[in-house]
SESEZA-130782 format. One line per field, with one value per atom (N, C-alpha, C, O): residue number from 1; residue in three letters; atom name; y, x, z. Coordinates in steps of 0.02 Angstrom, whole numbers, padded with zeros to 5 digits. Each point is the difference from the previous one (the first is absolute). Last residue first. Layout:
<pts>
num <- [NUM;...]
residuo <- [ALA;...]
atomo <- [CA;...]
c2 <- [Y;...]
c1 <- [X;...]
c3 <- [Z;...]
</pts>
This chain:
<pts>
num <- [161;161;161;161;160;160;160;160;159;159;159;159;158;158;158;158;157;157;157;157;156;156;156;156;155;155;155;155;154;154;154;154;153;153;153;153;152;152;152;152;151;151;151;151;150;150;150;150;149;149;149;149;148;148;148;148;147;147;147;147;146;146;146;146;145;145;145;145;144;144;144;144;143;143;143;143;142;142;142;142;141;141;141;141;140;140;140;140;139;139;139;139;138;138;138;138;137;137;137;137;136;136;136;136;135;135;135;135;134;134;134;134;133;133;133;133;132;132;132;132;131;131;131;131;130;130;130;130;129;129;129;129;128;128;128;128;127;127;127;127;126;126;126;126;125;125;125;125;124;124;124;124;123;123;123;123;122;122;122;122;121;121;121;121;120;120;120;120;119;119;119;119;118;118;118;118;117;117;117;117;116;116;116;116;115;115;115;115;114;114;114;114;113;113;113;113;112;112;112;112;111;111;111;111;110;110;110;110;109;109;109;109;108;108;108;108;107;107;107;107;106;106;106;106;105;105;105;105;104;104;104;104;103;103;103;103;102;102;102;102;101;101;101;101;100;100;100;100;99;99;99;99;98;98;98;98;97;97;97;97;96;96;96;96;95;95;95;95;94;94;94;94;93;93;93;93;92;92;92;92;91;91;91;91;90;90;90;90;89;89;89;89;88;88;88;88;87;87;87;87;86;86;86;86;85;85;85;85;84;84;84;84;83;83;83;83;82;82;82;82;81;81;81;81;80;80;80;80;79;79;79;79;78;78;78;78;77;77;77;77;76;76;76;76;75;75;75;75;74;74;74;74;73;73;73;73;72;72;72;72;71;71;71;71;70;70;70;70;69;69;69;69;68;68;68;68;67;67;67;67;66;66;66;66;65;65;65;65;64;64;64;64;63;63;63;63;62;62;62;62;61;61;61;61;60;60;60;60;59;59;59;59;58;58;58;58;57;57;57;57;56;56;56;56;55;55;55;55;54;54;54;54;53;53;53;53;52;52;52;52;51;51;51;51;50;50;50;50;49;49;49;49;48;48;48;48;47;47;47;47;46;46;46;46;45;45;45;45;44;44;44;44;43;43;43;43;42;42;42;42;41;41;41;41;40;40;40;40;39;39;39;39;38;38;38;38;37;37;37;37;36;36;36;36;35;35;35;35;34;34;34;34;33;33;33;33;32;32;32;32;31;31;31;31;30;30;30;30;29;29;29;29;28;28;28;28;27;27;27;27;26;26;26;26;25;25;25;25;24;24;24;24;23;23;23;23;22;22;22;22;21;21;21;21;20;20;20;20;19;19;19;19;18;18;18;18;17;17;17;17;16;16;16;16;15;15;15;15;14;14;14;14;13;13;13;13;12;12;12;12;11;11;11;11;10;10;10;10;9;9;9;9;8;8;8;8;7;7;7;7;6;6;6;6;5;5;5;5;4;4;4;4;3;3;3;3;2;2;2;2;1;1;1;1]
residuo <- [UNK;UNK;UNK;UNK;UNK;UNK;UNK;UNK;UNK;UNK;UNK;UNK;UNK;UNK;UNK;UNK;UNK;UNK;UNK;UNK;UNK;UNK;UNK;UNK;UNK;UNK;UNK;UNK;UNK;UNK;UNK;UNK;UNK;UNK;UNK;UNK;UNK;UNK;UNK;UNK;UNK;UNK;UNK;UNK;UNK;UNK;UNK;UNK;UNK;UNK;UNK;UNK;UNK;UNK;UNK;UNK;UNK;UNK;UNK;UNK;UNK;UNK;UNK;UNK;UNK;UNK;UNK;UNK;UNK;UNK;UNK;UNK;UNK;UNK;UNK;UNK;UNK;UNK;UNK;UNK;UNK;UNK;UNK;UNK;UNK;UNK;UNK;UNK;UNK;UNK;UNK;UNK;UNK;UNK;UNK;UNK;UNK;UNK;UNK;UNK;UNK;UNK;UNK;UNK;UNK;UNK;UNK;UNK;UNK;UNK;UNK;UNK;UNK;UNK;UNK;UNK;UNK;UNK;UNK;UNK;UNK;UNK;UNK;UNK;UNK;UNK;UNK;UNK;UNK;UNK;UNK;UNK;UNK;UNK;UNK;UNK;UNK;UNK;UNK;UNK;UNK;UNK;UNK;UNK;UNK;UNK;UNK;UNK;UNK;UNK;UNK;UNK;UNK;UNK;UNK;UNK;UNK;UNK;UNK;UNK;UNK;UNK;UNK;UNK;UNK;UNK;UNK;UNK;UNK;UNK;UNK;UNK;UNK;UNK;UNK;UNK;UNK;UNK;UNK;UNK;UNK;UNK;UNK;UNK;UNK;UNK;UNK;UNK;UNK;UNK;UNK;UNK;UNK;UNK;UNK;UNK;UNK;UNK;UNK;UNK;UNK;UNK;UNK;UNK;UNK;UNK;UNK;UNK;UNK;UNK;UNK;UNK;UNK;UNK;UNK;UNK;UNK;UNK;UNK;UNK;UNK;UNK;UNK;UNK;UNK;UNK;UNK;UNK;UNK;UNK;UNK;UNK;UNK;UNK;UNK;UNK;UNK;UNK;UNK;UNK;UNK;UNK;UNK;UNK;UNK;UNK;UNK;UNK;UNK;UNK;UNK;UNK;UNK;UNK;UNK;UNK;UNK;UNK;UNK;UNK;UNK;UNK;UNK;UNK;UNK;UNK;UNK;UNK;UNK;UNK;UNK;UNK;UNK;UNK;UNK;UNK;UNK;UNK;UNK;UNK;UNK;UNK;UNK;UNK;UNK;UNK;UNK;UNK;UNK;UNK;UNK;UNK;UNK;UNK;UNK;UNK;UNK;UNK;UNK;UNK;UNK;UNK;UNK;UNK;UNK;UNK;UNK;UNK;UNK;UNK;UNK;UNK;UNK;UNK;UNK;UNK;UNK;UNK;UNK;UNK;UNK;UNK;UNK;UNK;UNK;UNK;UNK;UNK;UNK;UNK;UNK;UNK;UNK;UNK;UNK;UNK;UNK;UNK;UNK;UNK;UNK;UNK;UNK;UNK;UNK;UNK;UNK;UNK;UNK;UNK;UNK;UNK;UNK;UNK;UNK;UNK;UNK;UNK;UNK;UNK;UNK;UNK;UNK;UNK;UNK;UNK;UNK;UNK;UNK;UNK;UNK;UNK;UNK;UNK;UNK;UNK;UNK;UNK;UNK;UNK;UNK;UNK;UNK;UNK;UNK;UNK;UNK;UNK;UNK;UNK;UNK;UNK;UNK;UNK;UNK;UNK;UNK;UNK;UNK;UNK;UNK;UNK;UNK;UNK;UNK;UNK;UNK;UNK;UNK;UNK;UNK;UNK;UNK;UNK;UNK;UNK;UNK;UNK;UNK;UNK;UNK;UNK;UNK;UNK;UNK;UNK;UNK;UNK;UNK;UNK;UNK;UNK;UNK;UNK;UNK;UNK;UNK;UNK;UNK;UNK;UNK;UNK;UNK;UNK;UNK;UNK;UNK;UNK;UNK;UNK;UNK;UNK;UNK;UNK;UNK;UNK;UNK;UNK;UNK;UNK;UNK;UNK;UNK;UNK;UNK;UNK;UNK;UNK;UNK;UNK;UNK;UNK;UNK;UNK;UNK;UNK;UNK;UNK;UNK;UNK;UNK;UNK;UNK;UNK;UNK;UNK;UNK;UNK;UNK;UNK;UNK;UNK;UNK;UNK;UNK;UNK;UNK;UNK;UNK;UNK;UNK;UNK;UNK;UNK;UNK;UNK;UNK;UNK;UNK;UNK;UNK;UNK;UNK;UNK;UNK;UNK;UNK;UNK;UNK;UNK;UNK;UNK;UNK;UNK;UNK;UNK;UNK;UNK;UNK;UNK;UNK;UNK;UNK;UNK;UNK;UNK;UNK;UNK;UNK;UNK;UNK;UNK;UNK;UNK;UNK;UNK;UNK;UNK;UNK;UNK;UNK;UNK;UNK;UNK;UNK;UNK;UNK;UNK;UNK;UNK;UNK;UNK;UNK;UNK;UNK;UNK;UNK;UNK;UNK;UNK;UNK;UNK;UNK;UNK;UNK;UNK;UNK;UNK;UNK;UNK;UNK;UNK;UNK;UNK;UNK;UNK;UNK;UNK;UNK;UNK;UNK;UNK;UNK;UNK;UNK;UNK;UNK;UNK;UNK;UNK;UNK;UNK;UNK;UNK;UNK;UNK;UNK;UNK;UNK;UNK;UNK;UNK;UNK;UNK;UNK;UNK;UNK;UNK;UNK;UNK;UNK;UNK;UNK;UNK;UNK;UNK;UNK;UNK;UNK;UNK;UNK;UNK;UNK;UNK;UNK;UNK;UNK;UNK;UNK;UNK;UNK;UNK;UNK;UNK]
atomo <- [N;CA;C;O;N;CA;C;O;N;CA;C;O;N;CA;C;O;N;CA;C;O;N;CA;C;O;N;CA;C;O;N;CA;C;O;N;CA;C;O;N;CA;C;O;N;CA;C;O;N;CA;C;O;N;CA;C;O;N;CA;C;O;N;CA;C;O;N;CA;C;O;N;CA;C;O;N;CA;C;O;N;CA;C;O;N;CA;C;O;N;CA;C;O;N;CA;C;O;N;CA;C;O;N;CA;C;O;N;CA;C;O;N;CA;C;O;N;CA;C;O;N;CA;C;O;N;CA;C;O;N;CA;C;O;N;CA;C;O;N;CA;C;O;N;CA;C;O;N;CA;C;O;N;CA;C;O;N;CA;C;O;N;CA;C;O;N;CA;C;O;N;CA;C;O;N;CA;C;O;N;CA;C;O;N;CA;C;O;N;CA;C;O;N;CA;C;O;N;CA;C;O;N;CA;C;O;N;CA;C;O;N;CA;C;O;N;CA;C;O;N;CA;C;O;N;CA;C;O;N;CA;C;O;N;CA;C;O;N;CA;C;O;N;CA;C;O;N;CA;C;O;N;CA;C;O;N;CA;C;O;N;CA;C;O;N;CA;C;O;N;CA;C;O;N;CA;C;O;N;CA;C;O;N;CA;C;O;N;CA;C;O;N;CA;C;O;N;CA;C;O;N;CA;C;O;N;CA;C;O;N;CA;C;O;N;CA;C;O;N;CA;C;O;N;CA;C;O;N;CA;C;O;N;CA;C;O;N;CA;C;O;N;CA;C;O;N;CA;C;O;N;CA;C;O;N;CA;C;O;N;CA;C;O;N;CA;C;O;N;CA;C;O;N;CA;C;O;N;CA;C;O;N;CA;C;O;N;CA;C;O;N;CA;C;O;N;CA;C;O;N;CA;C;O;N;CA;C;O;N;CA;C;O;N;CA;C;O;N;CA;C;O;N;CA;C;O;N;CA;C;O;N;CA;C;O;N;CA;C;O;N;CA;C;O;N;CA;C;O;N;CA;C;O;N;CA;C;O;N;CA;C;O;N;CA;C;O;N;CA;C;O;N;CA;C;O;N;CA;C;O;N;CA;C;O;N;CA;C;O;N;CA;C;O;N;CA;C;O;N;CA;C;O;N;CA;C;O;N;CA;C;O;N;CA;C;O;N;CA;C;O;N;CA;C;O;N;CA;C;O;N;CA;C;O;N;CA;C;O;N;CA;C;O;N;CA;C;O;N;CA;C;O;N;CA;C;O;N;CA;C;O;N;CA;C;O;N;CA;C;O;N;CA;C;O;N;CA;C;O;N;CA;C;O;N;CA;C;O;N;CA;C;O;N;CA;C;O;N;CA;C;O;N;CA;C;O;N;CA;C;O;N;CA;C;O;N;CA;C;O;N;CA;C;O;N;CA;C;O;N;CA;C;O;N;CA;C;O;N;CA;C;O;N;CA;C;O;N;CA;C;O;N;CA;C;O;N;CA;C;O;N;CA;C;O;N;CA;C;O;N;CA;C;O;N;CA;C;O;N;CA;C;O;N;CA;C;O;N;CA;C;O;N;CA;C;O;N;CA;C;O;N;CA;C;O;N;CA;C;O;N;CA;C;O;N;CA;C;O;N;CA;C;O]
c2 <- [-00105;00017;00025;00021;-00124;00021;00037;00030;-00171;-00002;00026;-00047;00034;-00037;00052;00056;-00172;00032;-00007;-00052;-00016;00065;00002;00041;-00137;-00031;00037;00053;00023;-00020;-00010;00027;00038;-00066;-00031;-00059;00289;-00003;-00098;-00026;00234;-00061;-00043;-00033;00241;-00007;-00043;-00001;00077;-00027;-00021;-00025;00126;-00073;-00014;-00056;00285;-00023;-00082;-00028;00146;00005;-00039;-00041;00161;-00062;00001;00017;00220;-00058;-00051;00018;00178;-00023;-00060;-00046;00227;-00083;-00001;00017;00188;-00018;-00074;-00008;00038;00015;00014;-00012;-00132;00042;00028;-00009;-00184;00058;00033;-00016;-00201;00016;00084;00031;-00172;00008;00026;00011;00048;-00054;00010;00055;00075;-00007;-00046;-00028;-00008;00051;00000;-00035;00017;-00022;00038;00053;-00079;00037;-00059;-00055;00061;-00063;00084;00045;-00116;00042;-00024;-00042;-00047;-00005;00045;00006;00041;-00030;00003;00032;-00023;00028;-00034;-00051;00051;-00004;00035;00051;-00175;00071;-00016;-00051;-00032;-00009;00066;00055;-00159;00047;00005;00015;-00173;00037;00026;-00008;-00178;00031;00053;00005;-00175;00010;00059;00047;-00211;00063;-00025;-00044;-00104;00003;00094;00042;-00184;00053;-00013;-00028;-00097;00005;00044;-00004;00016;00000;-00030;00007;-00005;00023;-00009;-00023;-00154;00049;00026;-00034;00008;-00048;00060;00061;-00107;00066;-00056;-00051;-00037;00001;00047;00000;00038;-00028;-00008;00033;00098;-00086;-00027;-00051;00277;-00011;-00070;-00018;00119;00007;-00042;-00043;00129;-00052;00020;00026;00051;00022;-00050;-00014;-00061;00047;00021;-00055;00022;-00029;00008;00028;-00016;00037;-00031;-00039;-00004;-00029;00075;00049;-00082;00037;-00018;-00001;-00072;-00023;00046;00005;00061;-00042;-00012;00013;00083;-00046;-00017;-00039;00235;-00041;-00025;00042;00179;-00045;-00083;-00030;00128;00023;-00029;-00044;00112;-00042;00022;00038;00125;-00026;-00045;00033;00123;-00005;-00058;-00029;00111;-00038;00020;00016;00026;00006;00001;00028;-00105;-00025;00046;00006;00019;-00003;00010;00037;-00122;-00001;00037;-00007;-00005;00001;00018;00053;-00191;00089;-00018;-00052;-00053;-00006;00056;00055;-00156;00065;-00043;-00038;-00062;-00009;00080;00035;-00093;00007;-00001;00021;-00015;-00031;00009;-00006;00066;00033;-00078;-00055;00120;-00049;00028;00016;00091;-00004;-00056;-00037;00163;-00018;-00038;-00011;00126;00052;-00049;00031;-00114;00046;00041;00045;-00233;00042;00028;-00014;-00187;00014;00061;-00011;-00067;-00020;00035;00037;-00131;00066;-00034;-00057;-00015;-00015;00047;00034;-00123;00059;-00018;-00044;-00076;00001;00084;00042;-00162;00071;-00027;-00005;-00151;00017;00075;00028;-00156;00022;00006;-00003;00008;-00033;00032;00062;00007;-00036;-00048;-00041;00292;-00034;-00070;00003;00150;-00043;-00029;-00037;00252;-00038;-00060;00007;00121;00006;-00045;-00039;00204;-00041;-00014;00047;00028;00012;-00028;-00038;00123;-00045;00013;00055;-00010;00033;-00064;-00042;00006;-00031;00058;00008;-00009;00024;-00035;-00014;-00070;00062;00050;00061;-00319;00041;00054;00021;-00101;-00008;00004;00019;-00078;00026;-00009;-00039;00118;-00049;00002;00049;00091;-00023;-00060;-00041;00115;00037;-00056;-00054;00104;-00069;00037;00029;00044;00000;-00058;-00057;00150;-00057;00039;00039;00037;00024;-00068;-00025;00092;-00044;00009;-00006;00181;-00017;-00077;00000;00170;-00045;-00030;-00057;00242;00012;-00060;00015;-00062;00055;00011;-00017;-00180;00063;00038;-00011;-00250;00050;00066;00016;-00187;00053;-00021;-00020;-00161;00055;00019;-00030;-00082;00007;00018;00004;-00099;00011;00009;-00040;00034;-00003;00028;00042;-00098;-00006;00000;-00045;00045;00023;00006;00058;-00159;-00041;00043;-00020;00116;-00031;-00048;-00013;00107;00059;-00030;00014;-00202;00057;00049;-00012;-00156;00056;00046;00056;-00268;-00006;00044;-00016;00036;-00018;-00017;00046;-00035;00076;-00012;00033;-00197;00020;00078;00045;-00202;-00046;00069;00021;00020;00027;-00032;00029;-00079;00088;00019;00052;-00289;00015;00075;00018;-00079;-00033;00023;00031;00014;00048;-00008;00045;-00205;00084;00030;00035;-00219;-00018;00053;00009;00024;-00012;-00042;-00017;00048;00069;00006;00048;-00251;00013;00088;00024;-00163;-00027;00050;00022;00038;00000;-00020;00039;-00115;00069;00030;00023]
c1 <- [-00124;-00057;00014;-00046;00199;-00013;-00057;-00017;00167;-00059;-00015;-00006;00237;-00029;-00085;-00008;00214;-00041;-00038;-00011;00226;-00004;-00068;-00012;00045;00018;00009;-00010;00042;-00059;00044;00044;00067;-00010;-00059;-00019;00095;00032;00004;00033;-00217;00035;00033;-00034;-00106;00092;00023;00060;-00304;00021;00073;00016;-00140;00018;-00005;-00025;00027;00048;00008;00055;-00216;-00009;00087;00030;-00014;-00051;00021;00052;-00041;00054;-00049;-00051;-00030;00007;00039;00001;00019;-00019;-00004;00054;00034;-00055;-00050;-00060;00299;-00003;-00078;-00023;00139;00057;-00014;00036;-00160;-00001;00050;-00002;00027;-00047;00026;00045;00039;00034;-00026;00033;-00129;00023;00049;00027;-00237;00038;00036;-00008;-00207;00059;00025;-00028;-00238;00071;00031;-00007;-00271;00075;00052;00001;-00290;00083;00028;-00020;-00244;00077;00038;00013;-00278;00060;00054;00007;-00263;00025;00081;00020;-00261;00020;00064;00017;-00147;-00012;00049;00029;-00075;00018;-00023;-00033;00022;-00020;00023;00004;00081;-00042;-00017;00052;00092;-00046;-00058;-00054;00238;-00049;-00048;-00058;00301;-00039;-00028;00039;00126;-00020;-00069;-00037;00265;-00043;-00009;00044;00087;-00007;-00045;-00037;00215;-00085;00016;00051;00102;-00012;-00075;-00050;00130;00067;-00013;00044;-00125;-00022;00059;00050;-00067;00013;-00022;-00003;-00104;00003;00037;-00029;00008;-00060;00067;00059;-00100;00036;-00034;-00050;-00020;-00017;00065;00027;00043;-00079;-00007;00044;00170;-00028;-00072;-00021;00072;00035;-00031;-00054;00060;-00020;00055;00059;-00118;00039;-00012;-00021;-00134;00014;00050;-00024;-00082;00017;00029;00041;-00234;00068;00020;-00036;-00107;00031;00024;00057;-00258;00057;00043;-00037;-00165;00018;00079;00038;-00249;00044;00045;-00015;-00171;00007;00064;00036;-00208;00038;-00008;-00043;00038;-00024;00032;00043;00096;-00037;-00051;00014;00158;-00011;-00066;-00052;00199;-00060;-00015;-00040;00271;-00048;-00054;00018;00244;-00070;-00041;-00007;00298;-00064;-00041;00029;00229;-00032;-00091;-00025;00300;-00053;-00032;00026;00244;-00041;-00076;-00007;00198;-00014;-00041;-00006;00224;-00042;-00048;00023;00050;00018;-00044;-00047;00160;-00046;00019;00051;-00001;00015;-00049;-00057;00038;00037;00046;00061;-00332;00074;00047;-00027;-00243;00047;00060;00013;-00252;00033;00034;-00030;-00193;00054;00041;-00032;-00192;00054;00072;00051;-00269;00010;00041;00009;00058;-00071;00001;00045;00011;00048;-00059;-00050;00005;-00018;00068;00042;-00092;00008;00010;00019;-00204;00039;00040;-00033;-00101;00015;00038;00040;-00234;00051;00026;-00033;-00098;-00007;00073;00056;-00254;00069;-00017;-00053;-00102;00024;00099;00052;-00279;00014;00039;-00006;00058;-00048;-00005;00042;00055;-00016;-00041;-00051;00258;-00077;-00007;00043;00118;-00017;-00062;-00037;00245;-00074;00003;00046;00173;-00045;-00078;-00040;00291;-00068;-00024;00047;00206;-00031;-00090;-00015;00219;-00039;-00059;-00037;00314;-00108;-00011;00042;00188;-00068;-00044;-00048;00226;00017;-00052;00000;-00035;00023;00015;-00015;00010;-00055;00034;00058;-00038;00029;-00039;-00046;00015;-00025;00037;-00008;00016;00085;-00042;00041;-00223;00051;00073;00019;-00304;00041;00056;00000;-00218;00068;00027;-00002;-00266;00046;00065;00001;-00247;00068;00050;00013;-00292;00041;00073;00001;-00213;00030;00058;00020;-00158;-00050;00042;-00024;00125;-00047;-00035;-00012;00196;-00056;-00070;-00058;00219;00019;-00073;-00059;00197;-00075;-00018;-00017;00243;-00019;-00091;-00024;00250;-00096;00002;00016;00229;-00051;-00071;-00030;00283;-00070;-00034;-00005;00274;-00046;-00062;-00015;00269;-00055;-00041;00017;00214;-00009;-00086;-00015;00215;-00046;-00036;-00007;00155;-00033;-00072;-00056;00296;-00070;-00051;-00049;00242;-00028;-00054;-00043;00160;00004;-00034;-00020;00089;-00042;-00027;-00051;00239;-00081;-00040;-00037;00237;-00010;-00068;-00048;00155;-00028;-00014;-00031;00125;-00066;-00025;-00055;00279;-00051;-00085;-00050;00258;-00038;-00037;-00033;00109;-00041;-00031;-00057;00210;-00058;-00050;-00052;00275;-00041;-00063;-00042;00168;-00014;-00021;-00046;00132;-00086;00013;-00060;00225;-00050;-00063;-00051;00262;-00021;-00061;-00037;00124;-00019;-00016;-00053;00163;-00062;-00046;-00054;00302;-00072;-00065;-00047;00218;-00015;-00048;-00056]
c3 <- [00576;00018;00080;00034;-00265;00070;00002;-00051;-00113;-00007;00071;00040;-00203;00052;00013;-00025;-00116;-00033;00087;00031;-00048;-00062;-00003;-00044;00325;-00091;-00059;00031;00238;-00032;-00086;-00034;00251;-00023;-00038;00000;00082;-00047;-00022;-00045;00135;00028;-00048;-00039;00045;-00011;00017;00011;00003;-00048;-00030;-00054;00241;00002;-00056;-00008;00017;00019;00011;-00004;-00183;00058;00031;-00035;-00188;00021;00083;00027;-00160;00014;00026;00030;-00196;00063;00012;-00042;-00162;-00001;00090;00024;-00120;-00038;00036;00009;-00145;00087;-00011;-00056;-00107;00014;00077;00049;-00175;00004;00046;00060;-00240;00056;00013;-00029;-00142;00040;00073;00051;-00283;-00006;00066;00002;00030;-00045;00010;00054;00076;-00014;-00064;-00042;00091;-00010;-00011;-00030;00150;-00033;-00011;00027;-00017;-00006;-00010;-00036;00113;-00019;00011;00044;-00098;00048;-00037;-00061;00100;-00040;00043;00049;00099;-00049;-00030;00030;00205;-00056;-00044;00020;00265;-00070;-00076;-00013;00333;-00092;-00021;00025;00236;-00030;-00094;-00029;00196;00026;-00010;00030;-00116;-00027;00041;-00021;00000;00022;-00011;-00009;-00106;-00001;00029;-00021;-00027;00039;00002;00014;-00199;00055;00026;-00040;-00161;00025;00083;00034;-00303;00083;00021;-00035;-00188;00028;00071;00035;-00248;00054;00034;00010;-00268;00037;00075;00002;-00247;00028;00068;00017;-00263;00073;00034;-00018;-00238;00033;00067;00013;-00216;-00004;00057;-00021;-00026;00004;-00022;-00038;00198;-00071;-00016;00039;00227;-00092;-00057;-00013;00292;-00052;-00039;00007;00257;-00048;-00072;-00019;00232;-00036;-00050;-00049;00312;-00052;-00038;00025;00171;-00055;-00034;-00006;00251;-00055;-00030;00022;00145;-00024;-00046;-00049;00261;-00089;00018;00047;00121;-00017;-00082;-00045;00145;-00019;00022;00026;-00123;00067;-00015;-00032;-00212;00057;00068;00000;-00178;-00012;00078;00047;-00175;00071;-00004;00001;-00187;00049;00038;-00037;-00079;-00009;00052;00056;-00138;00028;-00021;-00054;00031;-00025;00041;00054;-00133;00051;-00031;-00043;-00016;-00017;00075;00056;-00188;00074;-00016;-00030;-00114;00009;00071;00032;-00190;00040;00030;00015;-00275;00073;00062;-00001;-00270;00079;00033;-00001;-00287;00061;00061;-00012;-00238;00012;00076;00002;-00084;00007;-00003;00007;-00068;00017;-00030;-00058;00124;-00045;00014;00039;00012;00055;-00082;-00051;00077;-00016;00019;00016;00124;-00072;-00009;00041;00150;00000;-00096;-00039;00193;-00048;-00033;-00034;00294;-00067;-00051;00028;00235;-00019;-00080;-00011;00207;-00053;-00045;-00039;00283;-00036;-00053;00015;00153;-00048;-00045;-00031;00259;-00040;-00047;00025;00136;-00029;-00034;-00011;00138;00033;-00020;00034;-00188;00051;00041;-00001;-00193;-00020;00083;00016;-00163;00046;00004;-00034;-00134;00005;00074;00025;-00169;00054;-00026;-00049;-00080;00004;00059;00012;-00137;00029;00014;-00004;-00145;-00010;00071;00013;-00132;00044;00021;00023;-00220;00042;00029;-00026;-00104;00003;00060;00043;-00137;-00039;00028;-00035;00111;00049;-00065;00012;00077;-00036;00002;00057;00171;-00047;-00073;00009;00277;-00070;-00033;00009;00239;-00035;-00093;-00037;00292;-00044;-00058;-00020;00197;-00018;-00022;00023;00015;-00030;-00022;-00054;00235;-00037;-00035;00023;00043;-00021;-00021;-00048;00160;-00034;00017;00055;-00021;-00004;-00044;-00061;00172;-00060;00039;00058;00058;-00015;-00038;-00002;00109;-00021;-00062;-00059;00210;00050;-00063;00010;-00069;00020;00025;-00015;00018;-00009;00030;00057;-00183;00069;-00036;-00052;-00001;-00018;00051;00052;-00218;00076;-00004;-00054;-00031;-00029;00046;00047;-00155;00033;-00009;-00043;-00050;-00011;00059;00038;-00095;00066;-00033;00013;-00104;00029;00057;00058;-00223;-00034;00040;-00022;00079;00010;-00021;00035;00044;-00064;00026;00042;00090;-00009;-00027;00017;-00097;00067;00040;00031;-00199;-00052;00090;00016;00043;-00044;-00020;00020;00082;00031;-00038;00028;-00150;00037;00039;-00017;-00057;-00043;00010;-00020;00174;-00019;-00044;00002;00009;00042;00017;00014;-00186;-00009;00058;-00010;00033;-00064;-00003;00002;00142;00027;-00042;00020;-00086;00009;00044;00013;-00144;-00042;00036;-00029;00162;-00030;-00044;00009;00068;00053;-00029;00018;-00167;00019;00041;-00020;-00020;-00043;00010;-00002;00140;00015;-00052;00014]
</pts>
């Protein structure tokens, strides 16, 4: 009877961590009306001192985004998860590829978070905006990710378009 109580523990706690809030990471791209490229990267952990930086590079028929360990950023003894949102000007019309890249510490290779398919109507210009939430993402404020995004059999880190 013991036995049988201690792999019921076991197993409630398997499924607790499986569960976790932790794996609800997601990543998407609108192209918003007014010419701009907007990237969500919501529940992404980070140190809970690094201010998050980003830069784009186009080359071909890729657009790499890379969110950076921006200036001013410190090292905490603790993770948050926060909620990112990227704009950007709008490569010209077009086809591309989207990476986004997660932010590391400096001399490290940058591991990839998502690749996207972003299609290109219309051109823009100009530098990229990053908001961030506070530690624990944003309270309200935040648009909810599109509804096919609730599909509760996608993996902890999932990559939708």
């Amino acid at each position: 009877m013991l036995r049988g109580l201690c792999g019921l523990a076991l197993a409630l706690a398997l499924l607790l961590l499986a569960s976790s809030p932790c794996a609800a990471e997601a990543i998407w791209v609108e192209l918003g009306e007014d010419g701009l490229v907007d990237v969500w990267h919501i529940d992404v952990e980070y140190n809970c001192c690094w201010l998050i930086a980003a830069d784009t590079q186009t080359a071909g028929g890729v657009v790499d985004l890379f969110e950076l360990r921006g200036p001013g950023s410190e090292d905490c003894i603790c993770m948050c998860e926060f909620d990112l949102h990227f704009s950007f000007a709008a490569p010209p019309p077009g086809e591309y590829l989207l990476r986004v890249w997660y932010a590391v510490y400096p001399g490290e290779e940058p591991p990839l978070a998502a690749e996207l398919p972003l299609v290109i109507p219309a051109a823009g210009a100009g530098p990229v905006l990053v908001d961030q939430s506070p530690c624990g993402g944003w309270a309200t404020g935040v648009p909810d990710p599109p509804r096919w995004l609730e599909n509760p059999s996608f993996s902890a880190i999932r990559a939708h378009y």
